[in-house]
N, C-alpha and C positions, 0 to 999 in steps of 0.2 A: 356122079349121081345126077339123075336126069330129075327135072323142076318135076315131075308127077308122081316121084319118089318123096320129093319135101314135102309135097301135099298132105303127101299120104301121113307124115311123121307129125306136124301138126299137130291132131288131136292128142300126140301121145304127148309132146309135150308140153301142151298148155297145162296140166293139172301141177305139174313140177312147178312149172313158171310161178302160177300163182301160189303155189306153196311158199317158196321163195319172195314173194311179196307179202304176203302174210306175214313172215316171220320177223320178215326186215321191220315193216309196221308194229310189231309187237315189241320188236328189239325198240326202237326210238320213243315207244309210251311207255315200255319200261323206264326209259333215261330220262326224258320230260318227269313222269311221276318224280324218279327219285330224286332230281333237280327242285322242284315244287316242293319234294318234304325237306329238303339241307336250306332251302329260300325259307320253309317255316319255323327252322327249328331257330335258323339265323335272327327272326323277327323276334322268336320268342327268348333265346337268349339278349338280342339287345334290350328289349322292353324290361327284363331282368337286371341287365346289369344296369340300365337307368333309373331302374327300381332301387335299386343297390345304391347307387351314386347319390340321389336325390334325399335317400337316407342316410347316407353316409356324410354329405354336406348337411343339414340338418341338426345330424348332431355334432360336427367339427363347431356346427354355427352356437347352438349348445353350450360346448365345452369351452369357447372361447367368453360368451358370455360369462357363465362359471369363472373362470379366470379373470373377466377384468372385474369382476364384481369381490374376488376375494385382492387381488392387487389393488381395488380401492380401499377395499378394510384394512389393509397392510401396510398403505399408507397414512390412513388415520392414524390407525394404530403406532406407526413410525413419529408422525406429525407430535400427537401427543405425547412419546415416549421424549421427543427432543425437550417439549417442552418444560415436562418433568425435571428432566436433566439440565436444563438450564436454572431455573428455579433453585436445584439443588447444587449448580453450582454458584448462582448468587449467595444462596444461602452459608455454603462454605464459605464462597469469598469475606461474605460479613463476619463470620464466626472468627475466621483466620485476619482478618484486616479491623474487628474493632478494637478499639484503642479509648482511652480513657478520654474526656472530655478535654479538650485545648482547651489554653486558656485563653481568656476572650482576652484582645492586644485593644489596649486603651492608648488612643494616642496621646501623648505626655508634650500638649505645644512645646512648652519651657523648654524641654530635652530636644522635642523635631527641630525649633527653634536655633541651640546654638548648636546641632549637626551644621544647618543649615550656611550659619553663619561662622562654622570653622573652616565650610565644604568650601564659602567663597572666599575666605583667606587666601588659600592656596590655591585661588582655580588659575587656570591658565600657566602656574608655574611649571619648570623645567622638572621632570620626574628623573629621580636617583633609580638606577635599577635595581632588581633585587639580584637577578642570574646575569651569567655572560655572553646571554643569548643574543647575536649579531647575526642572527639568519632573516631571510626577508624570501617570499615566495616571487619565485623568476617564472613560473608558471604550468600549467596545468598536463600532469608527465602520462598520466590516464585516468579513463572513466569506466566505472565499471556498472551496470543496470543489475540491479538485485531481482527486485520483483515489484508487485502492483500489491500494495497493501493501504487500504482507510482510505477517506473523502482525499478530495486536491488539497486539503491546507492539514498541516502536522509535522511535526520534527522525530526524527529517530537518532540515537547516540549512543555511543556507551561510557561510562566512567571518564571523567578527562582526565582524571588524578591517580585514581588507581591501579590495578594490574588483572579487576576483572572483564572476563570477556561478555559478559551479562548486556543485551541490547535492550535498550528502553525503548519503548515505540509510543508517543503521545500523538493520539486521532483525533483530528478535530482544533478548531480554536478556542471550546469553551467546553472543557469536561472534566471529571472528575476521577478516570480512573485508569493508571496508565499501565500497560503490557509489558512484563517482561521475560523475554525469551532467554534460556541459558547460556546460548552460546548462535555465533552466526549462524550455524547448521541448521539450527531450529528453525531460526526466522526466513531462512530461505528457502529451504524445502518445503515447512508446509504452510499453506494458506489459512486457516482455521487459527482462530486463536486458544484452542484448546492444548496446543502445548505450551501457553504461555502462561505464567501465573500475572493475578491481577493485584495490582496496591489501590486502593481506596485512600482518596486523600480526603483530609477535613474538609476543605474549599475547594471550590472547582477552581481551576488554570484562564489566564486569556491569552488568545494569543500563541505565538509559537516563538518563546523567547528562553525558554526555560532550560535547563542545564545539570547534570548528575556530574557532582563533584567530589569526590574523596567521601563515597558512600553515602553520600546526601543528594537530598534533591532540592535546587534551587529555582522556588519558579514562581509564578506572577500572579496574583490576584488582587480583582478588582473589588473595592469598596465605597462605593459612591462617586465622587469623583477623582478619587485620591488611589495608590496604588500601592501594595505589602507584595514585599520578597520574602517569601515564607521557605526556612530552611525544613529541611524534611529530613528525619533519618530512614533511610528505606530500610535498614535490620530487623529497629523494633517498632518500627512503621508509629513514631511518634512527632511531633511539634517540637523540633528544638530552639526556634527561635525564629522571629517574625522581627518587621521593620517597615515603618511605611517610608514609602522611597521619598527623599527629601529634595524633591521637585514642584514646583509651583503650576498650574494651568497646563499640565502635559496634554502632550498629541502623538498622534500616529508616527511612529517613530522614521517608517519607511513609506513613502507616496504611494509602491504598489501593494504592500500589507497593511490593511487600517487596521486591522486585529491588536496589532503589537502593539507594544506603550513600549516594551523596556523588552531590551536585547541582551541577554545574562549571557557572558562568552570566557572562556578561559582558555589561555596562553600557558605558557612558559613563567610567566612573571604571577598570575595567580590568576583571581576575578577579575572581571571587568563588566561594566553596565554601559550601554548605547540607550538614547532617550532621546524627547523635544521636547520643546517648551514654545508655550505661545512667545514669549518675553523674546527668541531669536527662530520662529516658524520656519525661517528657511534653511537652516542649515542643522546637523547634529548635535549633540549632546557626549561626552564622553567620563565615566566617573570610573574608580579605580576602589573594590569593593573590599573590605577585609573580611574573607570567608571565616572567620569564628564569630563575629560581634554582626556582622551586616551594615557597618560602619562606612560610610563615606568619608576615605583617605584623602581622595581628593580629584577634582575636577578639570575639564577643559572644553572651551569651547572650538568646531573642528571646523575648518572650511567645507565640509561635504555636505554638499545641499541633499535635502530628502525625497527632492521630486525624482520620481523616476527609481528610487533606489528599492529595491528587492531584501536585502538582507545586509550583516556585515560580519565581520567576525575578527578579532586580533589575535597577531602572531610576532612574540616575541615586542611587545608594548604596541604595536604598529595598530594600528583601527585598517582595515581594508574593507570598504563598503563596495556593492556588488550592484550596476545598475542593471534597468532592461528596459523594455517598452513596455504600453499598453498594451497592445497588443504582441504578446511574447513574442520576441527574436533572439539571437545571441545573448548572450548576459560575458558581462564587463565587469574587472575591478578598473573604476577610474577614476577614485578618490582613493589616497592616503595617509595618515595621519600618525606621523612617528612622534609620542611622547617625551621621546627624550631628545629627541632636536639629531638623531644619528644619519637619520634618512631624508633627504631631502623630497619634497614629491617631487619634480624633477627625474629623479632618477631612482625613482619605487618603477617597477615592470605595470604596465598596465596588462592584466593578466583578461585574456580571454574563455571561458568556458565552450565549450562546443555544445551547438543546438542540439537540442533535447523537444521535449511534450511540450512546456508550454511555460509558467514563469516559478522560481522557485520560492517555495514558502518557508523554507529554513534552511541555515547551510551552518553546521556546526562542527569546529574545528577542534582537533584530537592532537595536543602539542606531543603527547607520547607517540600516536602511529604517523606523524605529518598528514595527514591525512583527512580531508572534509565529509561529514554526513550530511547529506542534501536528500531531502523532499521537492518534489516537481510535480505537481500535478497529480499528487499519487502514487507517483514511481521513487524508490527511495534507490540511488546513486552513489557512488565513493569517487571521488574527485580524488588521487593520488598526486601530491605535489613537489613539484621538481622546486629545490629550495639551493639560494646563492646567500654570500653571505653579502650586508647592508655595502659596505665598500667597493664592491665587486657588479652589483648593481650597474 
């Protein structure tokens, strides 16, 4: 086709041409528009859903107020209801633990008197035994950590004499009301003392010297400057018989417990009392108690100095006193004192305890389970004891 033929064609197809741009034009503000309205519909859903959001946070903010405002009534309300319940179980405790008036213990000199001076007849004499107990502790076979129960100073035990499994927990070194749990179960699972029933004593205790004997409770109060071993029956929770300890200008009986005057421990052979006395400040006290009367059998004075000493406890007539630091470290038996002259200290085991928290406030000896109840700091302990006989030693 010759160039004057294109010429010619030209005007025919410019009208198509720009039809064809038209259209295209049309097509693409089509697509822009409907781009512009999905961009507005976008704006006005988000503006929506942060409408949404903004109320919907608002009232989460709402509802959570609401809630801490009813969890704080629910704790009053809680707070109070304890207290209630506590109240009412004082109030039981009173109902169930009063007991008829003690009678008030008049000291009789005459009588304290020739205690005193039958006690020193016989002190320092060789003691007869009662059993034919020849066992002596070779040393410490395990420990076992119970739990974290009451202040750092207090004694836990149960029955030396009897065959109940019942744990006494005494908190503190001056109170008046001591826990008992029914069985180890109790006292070691739970923390609360609400599984524990409570005895109400006539006098409050000092000290952590005190002792649950063949259903009794023997333990220590202070009266001016003078000190009563008051028997206790824990059944019908009464005063069976009182005694002021017939000791002159007593002291602290252990260097690192001031609390104690008198250390009430039983063996194998029966009572036993650990004391000072200004009259010998440096070293122990040791008396031999007849648990019906309160009577002092009889007496001795020990070589075991009291500086430094923590507690003590007899096994099978023997005094074994338990030292430590100041500053708590190991704790030691390294004093002896066999009353009937079988053990020589010499050749008593100086028995070591394995460190622990920090120094022990009581360590009470179970002639039925061989077995020590120790207070540390809080943490009440079972020291299980590997035992030789005294010859063998």
């Amino acid at each position: 086709m010759g160039p004057w033929r294109c010429l010619l064609l030209l005007p025919l197809l410019a009208p198509a041409l720009r039809a064809q741009q038209q259209q295209f034009m049309e097509y693409v503000e089509r697509r822009i528009t409907l781009l512009e309205e999905r961009i507005s519909q976008w704006h006005d859903q988000s503006s929506r859903y942060s409408t949404e959001l903004r109320d919907f946070k608002n009232q989460v903010l709402g509802m959570l107020e609401a809630a801490e405002k009813e969890r704080e009534a629910m704790r009053a309300e809680a707070e109070s209801a304890a207290v209630r319940v506590d109240r009412l179980e004082r109030e039981v405790d009173y109902l169930e633990t009063q007991n008829p008036a003690p009678p008030c213990v008049e000291v009789d000199e005459t009588l304290m008197d020739k205690q005193v001076a039958t006690a020193k007849q016989r002190k320092n004499e060789k003691y007869t035994k009662l059993t034919d107990c020849s066992d002596t502790i070779a040393s410490v076979r395990a420990m076992k950590i119970l739990k974290r129960f009451g202040s750092a100073s207090g004694l836990w035990t149960k029955d030396a004499a009897g065959s109940s499994e019942k744990i006494y927990v005494f908190d503190g070194t001056a109170n008046d009301t001591v826990y008992v749990f029914p069985r180890m179960r109790e006292f070691t699972l739970f923390s609360a003392t609400r599984k524990a029933a409570r005895v109400k004593l006539p006098y409050p205790w000092v000290g952590t010297g005190h002792l649950v004997y063949d259903g009794h409770l023997y333990y220590i109060r202070q009266q001016g400057p003078s000190f009563q071993v008051i028997k206790f029956n824990l059944a019908n929770k009464t005063v069976v018989d009182s005694s002021v300890f017939p000791a002159e200008e007593q002291i602290p009986v252990f260097g690192l417990n001031p609390s104690t005057y008198i250390e009430v421990s039983a063996d194998e052979e029966g009572l036993w009392a650990v004391y000072a006395t200004k009259e010998d400040e440096k070293n122990m006290c040791l008396a031999k108690l007849d648990p019906g009367s309160l009577d002092i059998e009889q007496m001795w004075d020990t070589p075991c100095p009291r500086e430094n000493a923590e507690g003590a406890f007899v096994v099978c007539g023997a005094l074994h006193v338990v030292y430590n630091t100041r500053l708590p470290s190991r704790a030691r038996v390294q004093c002896v004192f066999d009353v009937s002259g079988t053990l020589a200290p010499e050749d008593a085991s100086l028995v070591y305890f394995p460190k622990r928290y920090g120094s022990h406030a009581s360590l009470k000896y179970s002639p039925r389970e061989r077995q020590i109840y120790a207070w540390d700091d809080g943490y009440q302990i079972i020291y299980r004891m590997e035992m030789k006989k005294k010859l063998e030693v």
